[in-house]
C-alpha positions in Angstrom: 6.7 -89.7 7.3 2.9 -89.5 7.8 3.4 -89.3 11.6 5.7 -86.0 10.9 3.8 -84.6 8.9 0.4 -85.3 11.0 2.7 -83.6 14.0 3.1 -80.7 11.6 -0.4 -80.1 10.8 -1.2 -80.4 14.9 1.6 -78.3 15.8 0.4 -75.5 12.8 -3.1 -75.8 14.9 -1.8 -75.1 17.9 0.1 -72.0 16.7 -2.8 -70.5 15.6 -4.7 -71.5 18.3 -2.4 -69.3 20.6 -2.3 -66.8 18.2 -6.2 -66.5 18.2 -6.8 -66.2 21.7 -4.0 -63.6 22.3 -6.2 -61.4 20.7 -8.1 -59.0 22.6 -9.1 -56.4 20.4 -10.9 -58.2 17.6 -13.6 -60.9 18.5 -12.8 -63.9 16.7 -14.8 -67.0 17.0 -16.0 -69.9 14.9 -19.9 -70.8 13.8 -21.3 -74.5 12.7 -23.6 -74.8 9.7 -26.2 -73.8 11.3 -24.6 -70.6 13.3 -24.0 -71.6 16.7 -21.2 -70.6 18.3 -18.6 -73.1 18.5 -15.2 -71.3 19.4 -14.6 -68.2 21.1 -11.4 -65.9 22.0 -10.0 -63.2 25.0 -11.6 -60.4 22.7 -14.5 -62.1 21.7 -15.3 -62.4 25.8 -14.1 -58.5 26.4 -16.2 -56.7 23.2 -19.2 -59.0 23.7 -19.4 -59.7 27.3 -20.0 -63.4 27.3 -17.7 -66.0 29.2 -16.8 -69.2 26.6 -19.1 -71.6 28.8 -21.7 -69.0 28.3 -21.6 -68.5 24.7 -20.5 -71.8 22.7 -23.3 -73.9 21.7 -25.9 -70.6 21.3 -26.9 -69.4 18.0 -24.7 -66.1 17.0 -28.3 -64.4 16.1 -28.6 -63.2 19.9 -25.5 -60.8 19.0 -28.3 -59.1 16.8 -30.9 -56.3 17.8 -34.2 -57.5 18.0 -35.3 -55.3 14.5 -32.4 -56.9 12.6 -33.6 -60.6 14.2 -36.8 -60.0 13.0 -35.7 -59.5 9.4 -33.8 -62.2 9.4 -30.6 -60.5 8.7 -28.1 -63.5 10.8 -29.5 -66.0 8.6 -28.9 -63.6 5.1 -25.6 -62.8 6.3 -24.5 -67.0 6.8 -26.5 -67.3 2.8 -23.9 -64.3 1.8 -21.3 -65.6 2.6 -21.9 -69.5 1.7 -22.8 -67.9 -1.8 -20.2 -64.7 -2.0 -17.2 -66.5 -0.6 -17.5 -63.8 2.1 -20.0 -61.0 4.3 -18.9 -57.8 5.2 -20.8 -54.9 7.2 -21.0 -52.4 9.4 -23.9 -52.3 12.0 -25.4 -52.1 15.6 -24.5 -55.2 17.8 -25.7 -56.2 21.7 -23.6 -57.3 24.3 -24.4 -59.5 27.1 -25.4 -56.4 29.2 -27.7 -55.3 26.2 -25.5 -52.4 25.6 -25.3 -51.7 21.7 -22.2 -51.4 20.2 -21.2 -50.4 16.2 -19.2 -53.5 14.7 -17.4 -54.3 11.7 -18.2 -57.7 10.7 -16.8 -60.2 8.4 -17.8 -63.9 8.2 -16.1 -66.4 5.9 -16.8 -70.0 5.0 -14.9 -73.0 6.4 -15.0 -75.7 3.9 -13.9 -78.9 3.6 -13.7 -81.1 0.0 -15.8 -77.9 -1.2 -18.3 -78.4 1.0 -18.9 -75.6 3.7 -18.9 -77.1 7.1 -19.2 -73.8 9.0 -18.2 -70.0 9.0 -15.2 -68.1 11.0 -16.5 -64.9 12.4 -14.5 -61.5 13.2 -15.7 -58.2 14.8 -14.1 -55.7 16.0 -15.6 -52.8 17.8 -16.0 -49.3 16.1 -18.1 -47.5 18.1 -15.8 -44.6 18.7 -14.6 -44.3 14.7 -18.5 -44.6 13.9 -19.1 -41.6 16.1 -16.6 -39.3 14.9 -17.3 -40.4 11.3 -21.4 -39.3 12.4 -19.8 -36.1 13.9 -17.7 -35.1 10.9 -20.6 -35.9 8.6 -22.5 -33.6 10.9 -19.8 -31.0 10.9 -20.2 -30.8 6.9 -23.8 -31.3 6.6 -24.3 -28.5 8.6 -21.6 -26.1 7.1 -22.8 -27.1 3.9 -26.1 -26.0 5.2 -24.6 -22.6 6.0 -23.0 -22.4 2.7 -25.8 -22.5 1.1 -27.8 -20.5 3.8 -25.4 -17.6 3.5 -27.0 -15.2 0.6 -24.5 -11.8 1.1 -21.5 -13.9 0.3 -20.4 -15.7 -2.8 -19.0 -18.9 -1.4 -17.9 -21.5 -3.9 -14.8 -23.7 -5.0 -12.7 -23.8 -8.2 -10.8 -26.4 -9.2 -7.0 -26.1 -9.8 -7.6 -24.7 -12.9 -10.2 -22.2 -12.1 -13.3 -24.1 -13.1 -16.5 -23.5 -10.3 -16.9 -26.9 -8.7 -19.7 -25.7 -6.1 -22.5 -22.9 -5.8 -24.3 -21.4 -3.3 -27.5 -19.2 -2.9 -25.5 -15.9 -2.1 -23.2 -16.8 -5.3 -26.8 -17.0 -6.9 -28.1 -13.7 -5.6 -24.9 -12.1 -6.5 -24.0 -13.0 -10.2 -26.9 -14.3 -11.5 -26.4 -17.7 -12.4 -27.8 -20.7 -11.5 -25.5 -23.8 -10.2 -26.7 -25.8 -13.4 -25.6 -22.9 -15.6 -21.9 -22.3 -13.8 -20.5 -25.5 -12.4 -17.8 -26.4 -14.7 -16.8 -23.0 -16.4 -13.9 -21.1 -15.6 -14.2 -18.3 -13.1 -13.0 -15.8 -15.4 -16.8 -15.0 -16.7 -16.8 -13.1 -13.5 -14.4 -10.2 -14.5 -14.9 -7.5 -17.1 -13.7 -8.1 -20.0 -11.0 -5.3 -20.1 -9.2 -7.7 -17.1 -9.7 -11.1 -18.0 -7.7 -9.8 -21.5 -4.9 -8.5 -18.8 -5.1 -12.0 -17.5 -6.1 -10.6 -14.2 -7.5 -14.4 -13.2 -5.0 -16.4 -14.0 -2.7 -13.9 -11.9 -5.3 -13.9 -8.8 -4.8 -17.9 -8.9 -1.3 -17.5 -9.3 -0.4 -15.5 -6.2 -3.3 -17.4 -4.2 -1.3 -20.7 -5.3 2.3 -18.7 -4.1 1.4 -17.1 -0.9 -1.7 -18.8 -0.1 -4.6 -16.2 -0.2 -5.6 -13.6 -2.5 -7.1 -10.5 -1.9 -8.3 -7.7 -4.0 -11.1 -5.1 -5.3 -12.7 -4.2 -8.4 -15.1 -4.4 -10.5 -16.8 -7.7 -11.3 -19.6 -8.9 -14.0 -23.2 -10.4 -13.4 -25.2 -12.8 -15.8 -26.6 -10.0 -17.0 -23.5 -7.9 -18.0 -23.9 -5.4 -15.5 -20.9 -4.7 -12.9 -20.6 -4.6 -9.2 -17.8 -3.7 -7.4 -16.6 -6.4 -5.4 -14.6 -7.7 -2.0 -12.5 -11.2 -3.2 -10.4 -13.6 -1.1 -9.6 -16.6 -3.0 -8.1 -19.3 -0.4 -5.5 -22.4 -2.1 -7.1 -25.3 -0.2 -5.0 -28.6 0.7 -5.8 -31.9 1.6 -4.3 -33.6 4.7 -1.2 -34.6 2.9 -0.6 -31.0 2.5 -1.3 -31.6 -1.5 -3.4 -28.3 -2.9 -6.8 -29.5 -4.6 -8.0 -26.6 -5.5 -9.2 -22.7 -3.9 -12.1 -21.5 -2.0 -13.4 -18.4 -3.4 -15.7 -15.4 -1.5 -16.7 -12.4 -2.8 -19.3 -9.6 -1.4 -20.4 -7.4 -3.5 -19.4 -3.8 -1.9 -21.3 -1.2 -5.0 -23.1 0.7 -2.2 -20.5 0.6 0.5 -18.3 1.9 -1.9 -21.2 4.7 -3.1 -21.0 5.8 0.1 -17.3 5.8 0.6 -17.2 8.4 -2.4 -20.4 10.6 -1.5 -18.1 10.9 2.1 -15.0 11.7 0.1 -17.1 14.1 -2.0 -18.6 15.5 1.1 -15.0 16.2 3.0 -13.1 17.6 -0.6 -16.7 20.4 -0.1 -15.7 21.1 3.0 -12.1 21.0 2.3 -12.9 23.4 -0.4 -14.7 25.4 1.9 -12.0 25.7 5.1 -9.6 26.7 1.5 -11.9 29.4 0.7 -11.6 30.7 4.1 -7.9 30.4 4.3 -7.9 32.6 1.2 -10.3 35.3 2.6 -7.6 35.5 5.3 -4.8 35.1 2.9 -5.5 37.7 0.2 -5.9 39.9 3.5 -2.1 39.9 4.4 -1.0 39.5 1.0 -2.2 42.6 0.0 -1.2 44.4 3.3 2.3 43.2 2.6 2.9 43.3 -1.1 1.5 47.3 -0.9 4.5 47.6 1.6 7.0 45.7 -0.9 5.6 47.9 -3.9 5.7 51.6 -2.4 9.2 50.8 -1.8 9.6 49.6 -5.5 7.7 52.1 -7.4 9.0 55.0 -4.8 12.7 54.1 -5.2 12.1 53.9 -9.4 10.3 57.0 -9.4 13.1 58.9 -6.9 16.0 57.0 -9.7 14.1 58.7 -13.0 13.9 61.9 -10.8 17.9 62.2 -10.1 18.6 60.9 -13.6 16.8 64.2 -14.9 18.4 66.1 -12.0 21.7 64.3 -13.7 22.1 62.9 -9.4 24.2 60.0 -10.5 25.4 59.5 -7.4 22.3 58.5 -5.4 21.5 55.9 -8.0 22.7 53.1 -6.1 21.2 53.8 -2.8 17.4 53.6 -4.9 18.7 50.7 -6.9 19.2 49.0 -3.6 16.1 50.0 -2.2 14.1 48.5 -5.1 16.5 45.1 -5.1 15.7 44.4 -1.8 12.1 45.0 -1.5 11.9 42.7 -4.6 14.0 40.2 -3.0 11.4 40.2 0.2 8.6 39.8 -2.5 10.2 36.8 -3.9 10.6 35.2 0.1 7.2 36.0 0.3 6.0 34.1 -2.9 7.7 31.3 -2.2 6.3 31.3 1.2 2.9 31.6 -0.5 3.6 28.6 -3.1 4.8 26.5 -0.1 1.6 27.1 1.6 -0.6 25.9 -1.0 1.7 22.9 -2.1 2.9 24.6 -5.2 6.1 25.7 -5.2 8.3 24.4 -7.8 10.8 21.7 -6.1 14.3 20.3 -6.8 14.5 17.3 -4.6 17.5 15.2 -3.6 18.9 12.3 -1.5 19.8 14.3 1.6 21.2 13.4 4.5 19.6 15.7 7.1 21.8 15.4 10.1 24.8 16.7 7.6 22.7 19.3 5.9 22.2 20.5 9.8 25.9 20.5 10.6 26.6 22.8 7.5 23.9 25.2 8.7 24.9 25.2 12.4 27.0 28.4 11.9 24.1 30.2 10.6 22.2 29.4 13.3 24.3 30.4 15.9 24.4 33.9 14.4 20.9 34.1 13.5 20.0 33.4 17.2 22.0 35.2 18.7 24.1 34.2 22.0 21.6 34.2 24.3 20.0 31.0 22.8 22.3 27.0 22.5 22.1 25.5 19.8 22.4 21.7 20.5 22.2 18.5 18.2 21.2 15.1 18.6 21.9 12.9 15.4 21.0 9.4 15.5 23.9 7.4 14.2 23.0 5.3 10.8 20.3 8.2 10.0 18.5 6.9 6.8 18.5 9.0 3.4 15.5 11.2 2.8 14.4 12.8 -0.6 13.0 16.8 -0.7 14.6 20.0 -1.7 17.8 20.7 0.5 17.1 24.7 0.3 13.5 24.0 1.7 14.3 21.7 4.2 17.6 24.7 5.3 14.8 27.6 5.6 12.4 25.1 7.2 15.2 24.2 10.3 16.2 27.9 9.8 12.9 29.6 10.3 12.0 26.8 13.1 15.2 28.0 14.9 14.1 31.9 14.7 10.5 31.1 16.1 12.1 28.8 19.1 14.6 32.2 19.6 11.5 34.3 19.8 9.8 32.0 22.2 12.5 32.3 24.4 12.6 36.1 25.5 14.8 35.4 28.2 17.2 33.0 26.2 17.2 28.7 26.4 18.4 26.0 24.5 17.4 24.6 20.9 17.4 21.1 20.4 18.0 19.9 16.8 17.6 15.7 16.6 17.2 13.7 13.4 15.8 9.6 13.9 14.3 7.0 11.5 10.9 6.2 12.4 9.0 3.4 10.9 5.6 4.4 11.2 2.9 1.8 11.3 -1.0 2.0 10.3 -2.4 3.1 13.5 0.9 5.7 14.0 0.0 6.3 10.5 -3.7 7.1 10.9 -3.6 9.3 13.9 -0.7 11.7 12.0 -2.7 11.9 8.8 0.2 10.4 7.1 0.3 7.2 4.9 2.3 4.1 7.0 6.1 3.8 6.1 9.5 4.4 7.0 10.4 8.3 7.6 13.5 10.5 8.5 12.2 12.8 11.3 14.0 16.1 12.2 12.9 17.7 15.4 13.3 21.2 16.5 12.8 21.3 20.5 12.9 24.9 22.7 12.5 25.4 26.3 10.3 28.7 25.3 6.7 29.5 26.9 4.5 26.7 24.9 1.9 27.1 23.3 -1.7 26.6 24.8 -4.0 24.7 22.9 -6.2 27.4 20.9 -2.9 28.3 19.6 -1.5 25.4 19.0 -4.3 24.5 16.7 -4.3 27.5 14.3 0.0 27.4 14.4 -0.3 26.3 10.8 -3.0 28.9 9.5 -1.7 31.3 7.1 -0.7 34.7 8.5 -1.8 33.5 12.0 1.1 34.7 14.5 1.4 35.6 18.2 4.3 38.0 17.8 4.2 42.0 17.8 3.3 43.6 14.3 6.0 44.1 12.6 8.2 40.5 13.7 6.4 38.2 11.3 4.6 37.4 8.3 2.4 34.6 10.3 3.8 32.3 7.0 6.7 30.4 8.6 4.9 26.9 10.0 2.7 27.3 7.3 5.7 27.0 4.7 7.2 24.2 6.8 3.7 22.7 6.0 3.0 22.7 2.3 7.2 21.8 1.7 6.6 18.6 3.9 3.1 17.8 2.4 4.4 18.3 -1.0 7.5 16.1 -0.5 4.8 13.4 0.8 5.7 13.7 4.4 4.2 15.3 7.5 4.9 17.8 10.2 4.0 17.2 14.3 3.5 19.8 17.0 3.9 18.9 20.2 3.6 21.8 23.0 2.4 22.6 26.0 2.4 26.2 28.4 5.7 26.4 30.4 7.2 22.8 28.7 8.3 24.5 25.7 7.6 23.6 21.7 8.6 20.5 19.6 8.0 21.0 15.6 9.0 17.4 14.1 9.7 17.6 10.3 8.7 13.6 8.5 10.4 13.0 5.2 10.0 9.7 3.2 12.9 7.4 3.6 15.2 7.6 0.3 16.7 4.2 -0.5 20.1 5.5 -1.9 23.1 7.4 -0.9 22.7 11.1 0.0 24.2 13.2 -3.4 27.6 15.2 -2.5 27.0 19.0 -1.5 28.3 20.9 -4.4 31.5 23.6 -3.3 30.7 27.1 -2.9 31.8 28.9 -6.0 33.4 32.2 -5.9 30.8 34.8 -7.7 32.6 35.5 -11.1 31.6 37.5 -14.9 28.7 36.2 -17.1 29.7 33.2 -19.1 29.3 35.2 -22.6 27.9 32.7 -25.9 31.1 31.3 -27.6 29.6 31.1 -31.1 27.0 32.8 -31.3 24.5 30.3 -30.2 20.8 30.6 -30.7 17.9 30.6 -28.0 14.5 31.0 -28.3 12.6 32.8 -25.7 8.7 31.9 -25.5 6.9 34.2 -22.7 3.9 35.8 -22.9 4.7 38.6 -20.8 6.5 41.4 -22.9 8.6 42.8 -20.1 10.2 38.2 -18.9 11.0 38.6 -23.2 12.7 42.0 -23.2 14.6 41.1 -19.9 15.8 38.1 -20.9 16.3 39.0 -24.6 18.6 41.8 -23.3 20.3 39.9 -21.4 21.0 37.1 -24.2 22.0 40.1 -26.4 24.5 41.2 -23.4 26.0 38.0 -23.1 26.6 37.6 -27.1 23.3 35.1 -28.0 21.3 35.4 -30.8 17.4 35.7 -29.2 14.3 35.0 -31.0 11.3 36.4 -28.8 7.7 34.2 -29.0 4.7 35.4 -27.4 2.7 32.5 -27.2 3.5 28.6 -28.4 2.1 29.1 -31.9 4.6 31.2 -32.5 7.1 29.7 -31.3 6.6 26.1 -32.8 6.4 28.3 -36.3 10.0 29.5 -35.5 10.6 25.4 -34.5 9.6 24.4 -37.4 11.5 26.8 -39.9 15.2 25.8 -40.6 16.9 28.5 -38.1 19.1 27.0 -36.0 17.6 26.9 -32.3 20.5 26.0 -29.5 18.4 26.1 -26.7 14.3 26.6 -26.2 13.7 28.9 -22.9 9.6 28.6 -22.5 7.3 29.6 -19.3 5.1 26.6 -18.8 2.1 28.8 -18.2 1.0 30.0 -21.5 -2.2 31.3 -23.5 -3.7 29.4 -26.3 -4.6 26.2 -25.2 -1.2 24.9 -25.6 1.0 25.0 -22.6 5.2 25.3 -22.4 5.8 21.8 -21.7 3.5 20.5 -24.5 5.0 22.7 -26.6 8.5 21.7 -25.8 7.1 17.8 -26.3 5.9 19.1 -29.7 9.2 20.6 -30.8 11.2 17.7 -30.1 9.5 15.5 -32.1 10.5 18.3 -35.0 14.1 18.8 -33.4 14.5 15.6 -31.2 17.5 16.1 -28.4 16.4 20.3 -28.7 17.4 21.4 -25.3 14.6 23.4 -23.1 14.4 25.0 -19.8 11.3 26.0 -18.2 11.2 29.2 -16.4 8.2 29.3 -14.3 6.6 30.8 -11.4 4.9 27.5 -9.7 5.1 24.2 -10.8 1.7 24.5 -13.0 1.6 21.1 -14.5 2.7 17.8 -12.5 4.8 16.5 -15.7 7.2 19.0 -13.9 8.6 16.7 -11.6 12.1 16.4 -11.6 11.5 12.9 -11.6 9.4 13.0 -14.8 11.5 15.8 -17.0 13.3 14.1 -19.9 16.6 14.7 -20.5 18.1 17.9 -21.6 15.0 19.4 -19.6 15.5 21.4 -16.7 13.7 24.3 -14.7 14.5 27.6 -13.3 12.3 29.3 -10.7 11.0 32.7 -11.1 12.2 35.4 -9.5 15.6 34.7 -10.9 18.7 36.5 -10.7 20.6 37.6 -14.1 23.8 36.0 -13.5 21.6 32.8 -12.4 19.8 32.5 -15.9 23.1 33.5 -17.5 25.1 30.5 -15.6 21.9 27.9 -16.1 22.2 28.6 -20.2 25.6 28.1 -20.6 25.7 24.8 -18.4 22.9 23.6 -20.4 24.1 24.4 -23.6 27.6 23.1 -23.1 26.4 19.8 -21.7 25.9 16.8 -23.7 
């Protein structure tokens, strides 16, 4: 049995023997007592250099530079591990060639019936890790050095929950504190307090945690309490594992940039302001010239009915009456040109699909042009919905249409296209136009062009190139203010002898375009079925009487307000009011749709319709009037007002 187990034990030996010297990548070799080398493997020959006849039998200390000889380190590493149970460290070694090399070393006793009779010895060769490990700790001694070097930017961590782990001098300059005052609090200090009550940190974290990076401007606090209006980017940061252990955080502080961004905006809105007062020089110009016109054939065509009334000339009546209807109706055209000019016009906008609001007017076209001039379409097929005013948009592709005919003395071709256009920041930027998607309608002619000193005044007011008499010079610049006003843009594009392209760019409407409403046939005034009450608050006399009459006419019961004192007195008796008809312009500090906001909170639900000449206070938006609100333009029609009261007060 001893024999067996004696041929274990030697055959255990040998195992490990091979298993030793297969290795090539660690040195592994055995020391006596006194640290001479009395075993040595493959590796031990390939890291070192020396051949096992070489080595065994020499003291392990010649492994050792001559500075670590000389301080005896070999000798204190053998005491280490006799005492410890074990030596491990990291240092420079020598090879036979007197290269150095970084090892890893670790040397353990051998012992024997607790008695150490020598030491095994491993090192492996880390030269290569050692040298990335001095280049990484390079890397971030140095970038820490530019951290802190950096003194425009505010460069510092946060923890995961938002508390300032790290500080650097530009983070100093910037808010005041010093790293022993800030490391540990929360970042919020930094924001005013209005925002960190919003919870505007935690949400900054939030969406830097979800997408990655935050970025964002506004105003920040110092030490001090005074703000700055900063630049931030807050980073999420991860570790190699792709866990997230916290967010880097930069923020410049931008107060003078931004001073300078407004003195420039201030600067252009002067000289916008100045170009406006220009255009109004030129405007009041040809508004007088052309309202004189309007009005002789007014006042001469009222003065010629009183004088055939006295002459008891019934029968020339109409032919005045007509005279004075139609030069009214050209003075309306010419308003609203003049409202769509400066952006001002009141608006009823829709969903609107443009290539079937083009289809409906193609008839109209083809007569207005006359026969000498096609009319061609191009409609791109799954044409997006746009939003504006369907009227506007008609006259806009209508007067377009008359200008290409007039460009065209000899006759040609219109070309009428509608597209989706998705305009990016640099298309965005060079049309003056804020980046989006856009439904574009195009009018093209093959007419004369237009060379470039004309082309850049096409949109002044009462600029034109035609013979006195053919036009106002208002068409483009009506096209203009209705596609600024419905946020959109217009494009010229011409050139002598190629002809003129006008492009029309209305925002993209997200919904379906709203059914085109049938052409009624003209019928009598809806008369009041029981005796309903309105009250009428104007302060022009001659708006009251008109409308009063014709409230009167129709079998309504009018109350007439000058001014909205007055009328919130009548509010607030205990007459029965049915419907509130106010102009939103009126004296006394108190305008129509504040006092229509005032009389519902006495008579909530009370029904209103503004009548107005322009849309004087933005709260007129269609998208913004409350229920049971509406608006009616001025110049209206009789029967229009008539029809507008009776649908409002019938509906629910």
């Amino acid at each position: 049995m001893a024999d067996i187990e004696q041929g274990r034990g030697t055959l255990d030996v040998n195992i490990y023997e091979r298993l030793v010297q297969s290795v090539v990548d660690y040195a592994i070799y055995m020391l006596s007592l006194d640290g001479r080398v009395s075993s040595w493997n493959p590796g031990a020959e390939r890291i070192k250099g020396y051949s096992a006849a070489e080595i065994i039998g020499s003291h392990f200390s010649r492994f050792y530079t001559p500075e670590d000889r000389e301080a005896g380190l070999p000798q204190k590493a053998l005491e280490r591990a006799a005492q410890d149970g074990r030596f491990i460290a990291e240092g420079w070694r020598l090879r036979k060639d007197g290269s150095r090399f970084w090892a890893a070393v670790v040397i353990d006793p051998i012992r024997e019936n607790g008695e150490t009779v020598g030491f095994a010895k491993i090192t492996r060769d880390m030269t290569d890790q050692h040298a990335a490990a001095l280049e990484a700790l390079e890397y971030e001694r140095s970038f820490r050095l530019l951290v802190q070097g950096v003194s425009d930017y505010a460069i510092f961590m946060l923890d995961l929950n938002g508390r300032v782990e790290s500080w650097n001098a530009g983070a100093q300059r910037i808010k005041g504190y010093t790293a022993s005052e800030i490391l540990g609090e929360h970042f919020s200090r930094f924001y005013t307090e209005e925002e960190a009550a919003a919870g505007a940190p935690e949400r900054a974290l939030e969406t830097a945690r979800r997408e990655g990076r935050f970025t964002a401007e506004g105003w920040r606090r110092r030490k001090d309490g005074t703000r700055f209006w900063a630049g931030v980017v807050i980073d999420a940061i991860h570790d190699d594992d792709g866990r997230m252990i916290g967010f880097a955080k930069v923020t410049r502080d931008l107060t003078e940039r931004r001073e300078a961004q407004l003195e420039l905006e201030r600067s252009q809105q002067a000289l916008f302001q100045a170009q406006k007062m220009e255009a109004v020089g030129q405007l009041t110009g040809g508004l007088a010239h052309d309202f004189n016109n309007l009005l002789t054939g007014i006042t001469g065509s009222l003065d010629l009915m009183k004088t055939r009334l006295a002459q008891q000339r019934y029968d020339e009546l109409d032919r005045y009456i007509s005279a004075a209807q139609g030069a009214a109706s050209r003075a309306a055209t010419l308003t609203h040109r003049l409202l769509a000019f400066s952006r001002r016009q009141t608006l009823e906008p829709k969903a609107v699909d443009a290539s079937r609001l083009v289809v409906g007017l193609e008839d109209l076209l083809r007569r207005s042009v006359g026969p000498q001039v096609e009319i061609e379409t191009a409609f791109e097929a799954g044409l997006w919905t746009c939003f504006c005013d369907p009227n506007q948009l008609e006259n806009a592709v209508l007067n377009l249409c008359l200008n290409a005919r007039d460009a065209m003395a000899d006759g040609g071709a219109v070309v009428i296209r509608t597209a989706n256009a998705a305009i990016d920041s640099a298309a965005a930027a060079m049309l003056d136009m804020a980046e989006g998607e856009y439904v574009v309608l195009s009018v093209s002619d093959t007419g004369a062009g237009m060379p470039p000193d004309v082309l850049a005044r096409a949109f002044d007011p009462f600029f034109t190139t035609k013979p006195p008499g053919k036009g106002t010079g208002l068409g483009l610049s009506m096209i203009y203010g209705f596609a600024k006003q419905s946020d959109g843009q217009v494009q010229i594009r011409s050139e002598p002898g190629l002809g003129t392209t006008v492009s029309i760019y209305l925002p993209r409407h997200h919904g379906e375009a709203e059914a085109e409403a049938a052409a009624r046939p003209r019928r009598l005034l809806p008369k009041a079925k029981d005796g309903e009450t309105v009250l009428i608050v104007d302060d022009e006399a001659t708006v009251r009487m008109l409308v009063g009459d014709t409230l009167a006419e129709l079998d309504y019961k009018a109350i007439e307000a000058p001014d909205a004192g007055a009328g919130l007195k009548v509010l607030a008796s205990d007459v029965d009011i049915d419907l509130l008809i106010t102009d939103v312009g009126l004296p006394g500090g108190m305008n129509g749709k504040q006092m229509a906001d005032a009389a519902r909170a006495l008579r909530p639900g009370l029904k209103v319709l503004f009548i107005t000449g322009y849309a004087e206070n933005a709260s007129l938006s269609h998208t913004q009037l409350e229920p049971g609100m509406h608006v009616l333009s001025k110049p209206f029609a009789i029967d229009e007002l008539a029809a507008r009261i009776r649908a409002i007060i019938e509906a629910d």
